[in-house]
N, C-alpha and C positions, 0 to 999 in steps of 0.2 A: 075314756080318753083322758090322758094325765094334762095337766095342766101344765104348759110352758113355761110358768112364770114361779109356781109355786108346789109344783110336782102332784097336786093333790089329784087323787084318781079318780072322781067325780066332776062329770059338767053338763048341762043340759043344754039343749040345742035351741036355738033361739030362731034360726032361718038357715030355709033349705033351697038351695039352687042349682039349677040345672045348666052345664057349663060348657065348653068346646064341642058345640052341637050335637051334646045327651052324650057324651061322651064320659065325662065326669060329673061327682057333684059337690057342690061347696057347700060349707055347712059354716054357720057362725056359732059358737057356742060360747058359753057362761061359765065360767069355775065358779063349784059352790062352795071352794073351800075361800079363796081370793076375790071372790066376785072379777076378776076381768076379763075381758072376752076375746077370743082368739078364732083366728080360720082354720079349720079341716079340708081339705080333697078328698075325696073318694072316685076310685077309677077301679077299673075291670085289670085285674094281675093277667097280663102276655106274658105267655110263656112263649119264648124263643123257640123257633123251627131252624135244627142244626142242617147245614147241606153235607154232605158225605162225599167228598168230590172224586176222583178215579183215584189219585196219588195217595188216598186214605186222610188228607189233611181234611179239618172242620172248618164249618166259619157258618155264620148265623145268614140266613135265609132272607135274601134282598131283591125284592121284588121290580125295585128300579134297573139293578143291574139284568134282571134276565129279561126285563122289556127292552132296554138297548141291545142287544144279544136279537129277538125278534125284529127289532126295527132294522134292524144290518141286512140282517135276511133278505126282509122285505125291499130295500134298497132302489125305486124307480120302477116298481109294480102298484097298480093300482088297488092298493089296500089303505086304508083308511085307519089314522092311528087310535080311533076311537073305539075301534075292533081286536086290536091288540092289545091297549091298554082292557079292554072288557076280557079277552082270552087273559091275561096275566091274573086279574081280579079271580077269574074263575079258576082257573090252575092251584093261586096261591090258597082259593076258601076251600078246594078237594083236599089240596095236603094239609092244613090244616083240620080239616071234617075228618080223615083219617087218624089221628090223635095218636099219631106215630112225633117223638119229639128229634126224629134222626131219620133224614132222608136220600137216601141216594141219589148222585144226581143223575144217574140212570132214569128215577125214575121221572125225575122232572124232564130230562130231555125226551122221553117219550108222550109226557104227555100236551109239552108242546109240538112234536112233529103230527101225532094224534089229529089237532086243532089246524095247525100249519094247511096238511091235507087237505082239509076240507075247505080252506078258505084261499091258498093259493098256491096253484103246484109246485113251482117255480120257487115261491120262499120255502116249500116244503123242500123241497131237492139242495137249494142252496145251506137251507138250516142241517141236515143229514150228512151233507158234506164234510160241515166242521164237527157236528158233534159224532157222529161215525166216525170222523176221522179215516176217510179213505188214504188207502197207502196208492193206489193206484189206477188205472183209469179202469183196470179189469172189474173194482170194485163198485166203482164210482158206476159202472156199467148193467153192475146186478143190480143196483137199487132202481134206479130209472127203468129196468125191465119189469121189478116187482111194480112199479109203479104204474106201467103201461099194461100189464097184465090185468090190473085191479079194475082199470080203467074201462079196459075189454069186457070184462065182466060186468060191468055195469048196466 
């Protein structure tokens, strides 16, 4: 690590700390060419997860906005936002666990209606709506079918 003060390219660390709950680490170090001492950071490099949206534009992977996106959904159903925010958590650590750096949002919308299903039909039907993008009620009508058929089978 060069030295800030005196460019020299030796320093030895003096104290190591553990920072933004282990998230990062500070490090105090010594120039041995200057003797003065200076702080490092050390953190884990994120690498940005690209979303791929229908119109082909890009834009970097925001987890807050697709949990507002499920709370709309969800809207005056008894679901619990500690549930959502845990399905967003879990969604966001697959697409990321898949080490894909460009994702459809294909695939993100399925793997919250996936989740949706299982925890409340209703936000699942209201969430399919918009992200299917029903033209019409004929449409709007097969999903609810598929949905009531799955249900049968149960």
């Amino acid at each position: 690590m060069k030295c800030p003060y005196c460019l020299h390219p030796e320093s030895k660390v003096q104290d190591t700390r553990s920072t933004d709950e282990g998230t990062s680490i500070r490090r105090r170090r010594e120039c041995l060419g200057c003797g003065r001492r200076f702080t490092t950071y050390e953190k884990v490099e994120s690498v940005p997860l690209i979303v791929i949206k229908k119109n082909g534009q890009r834009e970097v992977f925001n987890p807050d906005k697709l949990l507002v996106g499920i709370i709309k959904s969800c809207e005056k159903r008894p679901v619990q936002l500690a549930k959502l925010e845990r399905m967003v958590q879990e969604i966001e650590k697959e697409l990321y666990n898949t080490m894909e750096r460009e994702v459809p949002s294909k695939v993100i919308g399925e793997l919250v209606m996936e989740r949706l299903q299982k925890l409340d039909e209703v936000a699942y039907v209201r969430f399919a709506s918009v992200y299917r993008d029903f033209k019409d009620l004929h449409s709007f009508m097969e999903e609810l079918q598929a949905l009531l058929t799955k249900n049968v089978a149960k």
